[in-house]
C-alpha positions as CSV (number, residue, x, y, z in Angstrom):
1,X,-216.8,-30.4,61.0
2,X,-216.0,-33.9,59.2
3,X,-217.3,-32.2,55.9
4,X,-215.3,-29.1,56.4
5,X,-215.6,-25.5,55.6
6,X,-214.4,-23.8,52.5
7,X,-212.9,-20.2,52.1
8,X,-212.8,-18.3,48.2
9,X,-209.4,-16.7,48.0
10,X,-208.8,-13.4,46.3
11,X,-207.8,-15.0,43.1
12,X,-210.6,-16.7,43.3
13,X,-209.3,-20.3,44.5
14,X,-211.2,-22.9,47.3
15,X,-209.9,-23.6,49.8
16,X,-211.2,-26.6,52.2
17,X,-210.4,-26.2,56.1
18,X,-211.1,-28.0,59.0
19,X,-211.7,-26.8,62.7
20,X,-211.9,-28.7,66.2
21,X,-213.1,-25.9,68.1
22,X,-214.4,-22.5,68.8
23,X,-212.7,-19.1,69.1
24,X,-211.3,-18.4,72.9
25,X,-209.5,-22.4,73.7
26,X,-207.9,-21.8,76.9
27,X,-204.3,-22.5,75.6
28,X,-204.7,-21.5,72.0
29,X,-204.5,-22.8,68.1
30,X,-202.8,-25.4,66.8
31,X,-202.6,-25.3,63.1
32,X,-201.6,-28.5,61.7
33,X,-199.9,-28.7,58.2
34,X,-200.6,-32.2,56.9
35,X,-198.3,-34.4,55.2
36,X,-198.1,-36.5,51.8
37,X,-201.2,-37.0,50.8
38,X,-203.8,-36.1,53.3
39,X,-206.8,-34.7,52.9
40,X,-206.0,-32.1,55.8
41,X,-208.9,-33.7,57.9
42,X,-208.2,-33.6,61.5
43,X,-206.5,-36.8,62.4
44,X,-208.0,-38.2,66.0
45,X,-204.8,-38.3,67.5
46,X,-203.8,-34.8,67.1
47,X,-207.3,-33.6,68.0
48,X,-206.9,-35.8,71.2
49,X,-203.5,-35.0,72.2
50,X,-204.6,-30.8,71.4
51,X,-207.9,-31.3,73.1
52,X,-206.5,-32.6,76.4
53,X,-203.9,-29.4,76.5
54,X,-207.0,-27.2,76.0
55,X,-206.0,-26.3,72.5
56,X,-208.1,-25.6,69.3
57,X,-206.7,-27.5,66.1
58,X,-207.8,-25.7,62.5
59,X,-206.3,-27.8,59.5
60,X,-206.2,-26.8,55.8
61,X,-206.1,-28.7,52.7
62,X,-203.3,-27.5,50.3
63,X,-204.2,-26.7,46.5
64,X,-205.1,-29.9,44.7
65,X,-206.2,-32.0,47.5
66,X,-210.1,-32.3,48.4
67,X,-212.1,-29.3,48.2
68,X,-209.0,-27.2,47.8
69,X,-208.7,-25.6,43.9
70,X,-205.1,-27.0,42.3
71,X,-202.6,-24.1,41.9
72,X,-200.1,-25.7,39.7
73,X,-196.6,-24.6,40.4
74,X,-197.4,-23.2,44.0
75,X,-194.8,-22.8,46.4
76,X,-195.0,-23.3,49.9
77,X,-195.2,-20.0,50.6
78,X,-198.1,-20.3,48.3
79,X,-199.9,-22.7,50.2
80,X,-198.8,-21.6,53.7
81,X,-200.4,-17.8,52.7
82,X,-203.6,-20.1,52.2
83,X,-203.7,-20.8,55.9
84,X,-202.6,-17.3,56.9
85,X,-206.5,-16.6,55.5
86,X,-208.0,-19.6,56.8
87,X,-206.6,-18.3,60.2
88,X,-207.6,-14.3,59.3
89,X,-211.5,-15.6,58.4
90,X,-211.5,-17.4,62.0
91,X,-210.2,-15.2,64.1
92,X,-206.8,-16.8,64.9
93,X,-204.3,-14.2,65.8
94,X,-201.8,-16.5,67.0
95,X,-200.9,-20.3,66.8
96,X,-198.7,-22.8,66.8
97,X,-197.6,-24.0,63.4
98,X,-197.2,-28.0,63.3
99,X,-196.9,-30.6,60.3
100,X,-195.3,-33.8,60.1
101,X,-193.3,-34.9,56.8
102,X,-194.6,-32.5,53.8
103,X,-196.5,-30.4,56.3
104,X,-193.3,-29.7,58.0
105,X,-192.6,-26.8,55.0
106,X,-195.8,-25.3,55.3
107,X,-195.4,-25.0,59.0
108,X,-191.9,-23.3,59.0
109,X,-193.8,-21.3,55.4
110,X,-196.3,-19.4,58.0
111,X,-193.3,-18.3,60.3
112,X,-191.3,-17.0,57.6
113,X,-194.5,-15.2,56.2
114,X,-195.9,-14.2,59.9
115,X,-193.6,-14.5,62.4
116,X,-195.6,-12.0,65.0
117,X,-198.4,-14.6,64.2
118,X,-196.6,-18.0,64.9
119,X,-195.9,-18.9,68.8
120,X,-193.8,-21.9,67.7
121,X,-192.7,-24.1,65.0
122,X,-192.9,-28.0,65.7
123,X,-192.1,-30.2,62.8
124,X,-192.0,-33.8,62.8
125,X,-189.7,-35.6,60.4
126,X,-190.2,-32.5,58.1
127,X,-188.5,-32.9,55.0
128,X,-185.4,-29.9,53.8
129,X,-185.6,-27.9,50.9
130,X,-184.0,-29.3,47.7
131,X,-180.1,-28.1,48.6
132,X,-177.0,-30.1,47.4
133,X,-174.9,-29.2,50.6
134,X,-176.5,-32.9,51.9
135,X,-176.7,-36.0,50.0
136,X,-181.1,-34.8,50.1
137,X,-181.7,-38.4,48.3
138,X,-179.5,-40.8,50.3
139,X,-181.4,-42.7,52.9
140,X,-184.8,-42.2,51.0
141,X,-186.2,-45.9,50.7
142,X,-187.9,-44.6,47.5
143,X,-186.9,-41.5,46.3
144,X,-188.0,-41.5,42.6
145,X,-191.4,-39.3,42.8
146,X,-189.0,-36.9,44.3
147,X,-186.5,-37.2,41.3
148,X,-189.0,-36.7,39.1
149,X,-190.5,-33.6,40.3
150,X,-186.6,-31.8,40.5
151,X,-186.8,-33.0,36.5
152,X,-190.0,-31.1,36.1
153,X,-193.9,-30.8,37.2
154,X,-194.3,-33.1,33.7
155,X,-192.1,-35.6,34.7
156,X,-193.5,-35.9,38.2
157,X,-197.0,-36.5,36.6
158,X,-196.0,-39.1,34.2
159,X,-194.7,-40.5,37.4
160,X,-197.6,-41.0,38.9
161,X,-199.3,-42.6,36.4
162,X,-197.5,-45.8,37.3
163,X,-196.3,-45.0,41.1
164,X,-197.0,-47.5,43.8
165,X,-196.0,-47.3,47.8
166,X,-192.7,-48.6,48.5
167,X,-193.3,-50.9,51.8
168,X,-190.0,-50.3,52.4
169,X,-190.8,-46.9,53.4
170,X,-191.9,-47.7,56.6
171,X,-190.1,-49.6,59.4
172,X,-191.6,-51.9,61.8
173,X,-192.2,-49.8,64.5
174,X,-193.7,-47.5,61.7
175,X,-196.8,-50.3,60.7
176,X,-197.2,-50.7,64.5
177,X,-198.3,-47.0,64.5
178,X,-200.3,-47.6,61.9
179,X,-201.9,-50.6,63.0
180,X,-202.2,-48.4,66.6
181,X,-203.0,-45.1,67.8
182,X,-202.3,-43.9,64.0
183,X,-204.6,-45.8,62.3
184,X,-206.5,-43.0,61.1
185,X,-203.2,-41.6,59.4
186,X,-203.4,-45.1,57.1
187,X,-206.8,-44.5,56.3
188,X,-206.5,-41.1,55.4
189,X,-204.1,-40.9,53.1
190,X,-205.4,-43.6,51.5
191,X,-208.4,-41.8,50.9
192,X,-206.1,-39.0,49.5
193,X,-204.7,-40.9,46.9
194,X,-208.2,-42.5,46.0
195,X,-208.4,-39.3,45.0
196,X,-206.3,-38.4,43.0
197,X,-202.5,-37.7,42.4
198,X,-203.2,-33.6,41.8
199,X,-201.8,-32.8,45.1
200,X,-199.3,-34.9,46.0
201,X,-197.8,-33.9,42.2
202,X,-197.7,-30.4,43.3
203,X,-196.4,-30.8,46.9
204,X,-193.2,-32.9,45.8
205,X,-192.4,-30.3,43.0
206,X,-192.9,-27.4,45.7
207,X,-190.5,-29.5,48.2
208,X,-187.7,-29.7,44.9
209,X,-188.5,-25.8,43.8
210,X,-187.7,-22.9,46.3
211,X,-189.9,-21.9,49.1
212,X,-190.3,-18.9,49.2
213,X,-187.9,-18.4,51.6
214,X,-184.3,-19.5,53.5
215,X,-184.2,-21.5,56.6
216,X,-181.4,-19.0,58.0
217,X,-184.5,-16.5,58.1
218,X,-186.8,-18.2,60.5
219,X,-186.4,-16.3,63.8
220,X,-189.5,-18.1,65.9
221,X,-188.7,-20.8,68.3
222,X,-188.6,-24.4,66.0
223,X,-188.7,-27.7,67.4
224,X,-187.4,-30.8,65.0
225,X,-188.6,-33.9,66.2
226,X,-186.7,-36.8,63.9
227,X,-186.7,-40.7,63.9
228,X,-183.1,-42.0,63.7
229,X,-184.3,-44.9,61.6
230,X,-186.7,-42.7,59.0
231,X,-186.5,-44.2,55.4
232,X,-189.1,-41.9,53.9
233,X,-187.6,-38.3,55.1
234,X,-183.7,-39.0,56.9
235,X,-182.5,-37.8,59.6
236,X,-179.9,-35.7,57.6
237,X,-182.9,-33.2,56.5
238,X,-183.5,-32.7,60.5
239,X,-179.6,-32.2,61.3
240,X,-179.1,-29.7,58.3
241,X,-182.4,-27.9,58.9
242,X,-181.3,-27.8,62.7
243,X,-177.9,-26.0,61.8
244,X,-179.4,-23.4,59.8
245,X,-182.6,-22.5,62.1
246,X,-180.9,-19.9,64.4
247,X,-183.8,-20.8,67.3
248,X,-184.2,-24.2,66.7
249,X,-183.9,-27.6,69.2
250,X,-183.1,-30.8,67.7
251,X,-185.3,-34.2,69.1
252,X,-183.3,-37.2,67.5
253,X,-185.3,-40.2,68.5
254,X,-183.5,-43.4,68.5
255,X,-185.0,-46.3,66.3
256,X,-188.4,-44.5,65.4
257,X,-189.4,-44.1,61.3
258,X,-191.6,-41.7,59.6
259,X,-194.5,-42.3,61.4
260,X,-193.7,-44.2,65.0
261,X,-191.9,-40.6,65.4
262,X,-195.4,-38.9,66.2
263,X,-195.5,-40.7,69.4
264,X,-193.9,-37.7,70.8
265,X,-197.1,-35.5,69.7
266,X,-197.7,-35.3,73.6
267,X,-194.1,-33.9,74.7
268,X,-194.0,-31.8,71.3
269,X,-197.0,-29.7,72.4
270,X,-195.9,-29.2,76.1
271,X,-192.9,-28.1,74.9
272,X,-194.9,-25.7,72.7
273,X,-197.3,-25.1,75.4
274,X,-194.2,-24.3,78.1
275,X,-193.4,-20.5,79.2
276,X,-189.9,-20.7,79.5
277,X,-188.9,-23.4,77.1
């Protein structure tokens, strides 16, 4: 439904979703973790590329983006047990657990906290947990909303009282996608931010604060599919995350950025989709 559904947590919270299908898809659910701001709508792309692979897609909004109560100080776990209901109230036993940038967390967040739930892990240019074993910053066009939320929550929300995009963020094949068959990405998170910073603020301090749990941990199958040329998440986060994922494969894509990289949407999900991959 374009309006979405909502869901009342046990503590009481809201929690928007959004859901492409019925119960009983011939190849299953994909759960997609949105990125950066979204507002965890179901992007036409994904919907297309799921639909033609016979696959339900259920999206959730995290706490603090539309129709999804804040939960100040969340962390991915937090937001990834959000979608472990979502999935409970539908009737999803089993899925695969996909995001792209910020979503990539909350995507490896439901393996760790379900991993008889989660087929398969597919992140594209999902950004690392906070660590100083990797320079995390170096490579980040513009990396101070980051900075600020390892300072503090406060700090990241005087932040974004004065933030604006860094243009430099994206390469050119990057506005191409954006101009192109992701389009509706553009549009979407501009409607996030219309809305408000509340969610964004509380994913980027989540991203610099501990999961919830360690990489080394994950035992479901995890694919990393990573644009060479990324200034918004480098290629760094996808190498280290790939050392430390026992059952992980690694997809370095030469010259793609943040967003050209989900051209591979297609590949990511036969890959998910194949029985002896």
């Amino acid at each position: 439904m374009a309006d979405g559904d909502e869901l009342i947590t046990p503590d009481g919270r809201t929690v928007r979703y959004y859901d492409s299908g019925v119960a009983g898809s011939p190849s299953g659910t994909l759960v997609w973790h949105h990125g950066t701001p979204q507002t965890g709508r179901i992007l036409e792309p994904i919907a297309a590329a799921a639909g033609e692979r016979g696959l339900r897609v259920v999206s959730v909004a995290r706490p603090g983006y539309e129709g999804s109560s804040p939960l100040p100080g969340r962390a991915v776990t937090d937001a990834s047990a959000d979608v472990l209901l979502v999935a409970d109230a539908l009737g999803v036993d089993s899925f695969i657990s996909a995001g792209a940038s910020g979503g990539g967390p909350h995507a490896l967040g439901c393996a760790a906290l379900a991993p008889d739930r989660v087929d398969s892990v597919i992140l594209f240019a999902g950004i690392a947990p906070y660590t100083t074993d990797i320079d995390w910053f170096t490579g980040m066009a513009d990396p101070s909303g980051l900075r600020a939320a390892l300072e503090s929550s406060d700090a990241r929300t005087v932040h974004a009282e004065t933030a604006e995009f860094e243009g430099a963020s994206f390469i050119a094949r990057d506005w191409t996608a954006l101009s192109g068959d992701w389009r509706a990405l553009g549009s979407d998170a501009g409607a996030a931010g219309n809305l408000g910073p509340e969610g964004e603020i509380e994913d980027d301090v989540a991203y610099t604060s501990p999961w919830g749990f360690d990489l080394a941990d994950i035992l479901t199958r995890v694919l990393l599919v990573q644009g060479d040329a990324d200034r918004v998440v480098p290629s760094t986060h996808a190498d280290w995350q790939h050392a430390l994922i026992r059952n992980s494969e690694l997809w370095m894509r030469p010259g793609d950025g943040h967003i050209s990289v989900l051209a591979s949407l297609a590949d990511a999900l036969d890959w998910a989709l194949a029985p002896n991959h």
